[in-house]
C-alpha positions as CSV (number, residue, x, y, z in Angstrom):
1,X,151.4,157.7,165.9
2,X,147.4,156.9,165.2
3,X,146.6,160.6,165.9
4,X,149.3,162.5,163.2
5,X,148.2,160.0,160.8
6,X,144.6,160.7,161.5
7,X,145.0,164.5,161.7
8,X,147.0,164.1,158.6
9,X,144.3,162.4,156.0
10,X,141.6,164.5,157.8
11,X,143.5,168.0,157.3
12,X,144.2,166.7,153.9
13,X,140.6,166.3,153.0
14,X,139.6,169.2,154.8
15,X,142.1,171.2,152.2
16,X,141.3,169.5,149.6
17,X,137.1,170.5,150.7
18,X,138.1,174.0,151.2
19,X,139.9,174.7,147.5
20,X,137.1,173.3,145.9
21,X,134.9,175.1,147.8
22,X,135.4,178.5,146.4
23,X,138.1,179.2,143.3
24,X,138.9,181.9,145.7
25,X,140.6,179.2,147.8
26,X,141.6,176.6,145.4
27,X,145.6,175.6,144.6
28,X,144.8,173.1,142.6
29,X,144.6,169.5,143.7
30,X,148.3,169.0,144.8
31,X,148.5,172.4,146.6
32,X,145.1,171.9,148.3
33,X,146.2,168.4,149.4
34,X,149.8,170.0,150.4
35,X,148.5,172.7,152.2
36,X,146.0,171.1,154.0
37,X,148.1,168.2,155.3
38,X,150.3,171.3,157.3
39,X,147.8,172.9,158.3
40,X,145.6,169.1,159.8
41,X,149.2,167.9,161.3
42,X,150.2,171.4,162.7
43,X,146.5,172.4,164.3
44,X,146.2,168.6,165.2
45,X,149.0,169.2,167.7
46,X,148.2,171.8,169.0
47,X,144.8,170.7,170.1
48,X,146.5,167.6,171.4
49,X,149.0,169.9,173.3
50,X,145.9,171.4,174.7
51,X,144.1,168.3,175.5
52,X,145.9,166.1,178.1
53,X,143.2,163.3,178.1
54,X,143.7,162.9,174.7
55,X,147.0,162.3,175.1
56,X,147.1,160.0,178.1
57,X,144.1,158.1,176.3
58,X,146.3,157.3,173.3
59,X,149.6,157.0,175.4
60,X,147.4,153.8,177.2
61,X,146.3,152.4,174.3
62,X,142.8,153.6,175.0
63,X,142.0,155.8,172.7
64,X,138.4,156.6,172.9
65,X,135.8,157.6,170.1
66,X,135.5,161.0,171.0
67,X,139.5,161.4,171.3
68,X,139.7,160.3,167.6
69,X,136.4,163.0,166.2
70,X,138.1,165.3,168.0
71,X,141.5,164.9,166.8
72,X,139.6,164.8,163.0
73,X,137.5,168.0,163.7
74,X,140.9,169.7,164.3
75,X,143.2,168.0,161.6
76,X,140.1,168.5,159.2
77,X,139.8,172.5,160.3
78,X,143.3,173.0,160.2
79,X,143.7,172.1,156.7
80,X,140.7,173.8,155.6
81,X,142.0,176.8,157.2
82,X,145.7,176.9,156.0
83,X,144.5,176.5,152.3
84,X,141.6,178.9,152.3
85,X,144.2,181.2,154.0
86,X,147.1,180.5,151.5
87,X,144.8,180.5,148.5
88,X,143.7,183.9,149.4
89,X,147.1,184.8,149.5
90,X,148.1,183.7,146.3
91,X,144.9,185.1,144.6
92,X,145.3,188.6,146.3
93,X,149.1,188.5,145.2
94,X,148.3,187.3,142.1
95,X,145.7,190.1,141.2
């Protein structure tokens, strides 16, 4: 449960970092938040999925420092990701 909550605020401040990066990117503060809680819970899994100690660290209760950066670095990137790319989607639609 610890790491979807932590992929989930970090992919929500990595969407929220990535709209207001570039107007290119940016939702607005709801959509940039939205988007980039998706995109931190869906790529957090994924790395999890690929990363068994993670998992077997957290299922033991011993979840270790570097289990919980890497688990941000992803939830963080995915969220940056999914709202750059939907952001560039909207824009190019919109133009």
């Amino acid at each position: 449960m610890e790491q979807i909550l932590i992929n989930l605020v970090a992919g929500a401040l990595g969407g929220a970092g990535a709209g207001k990066s570039s107007p290119t990117f940016d939702l607005g503060t709801a959509g940039n938040i939205i988007s980039g809680l998706v995109g931190g819970g869906v790529l957090g899994q994924v790395v999890t999925l690929l990363m068994p100690s993670v998992v077997a660290a957290a299922q033991s209760g011993n979840l270790t420092v570097g289990g919980v950066i890497s688990q941000v670095v992803a939830g963080g990137a995915g969220g940056a990701i999914l709202t750059a790319l939907i952001g560039a989607i909207k824009n190019k639609a919109a133009a």
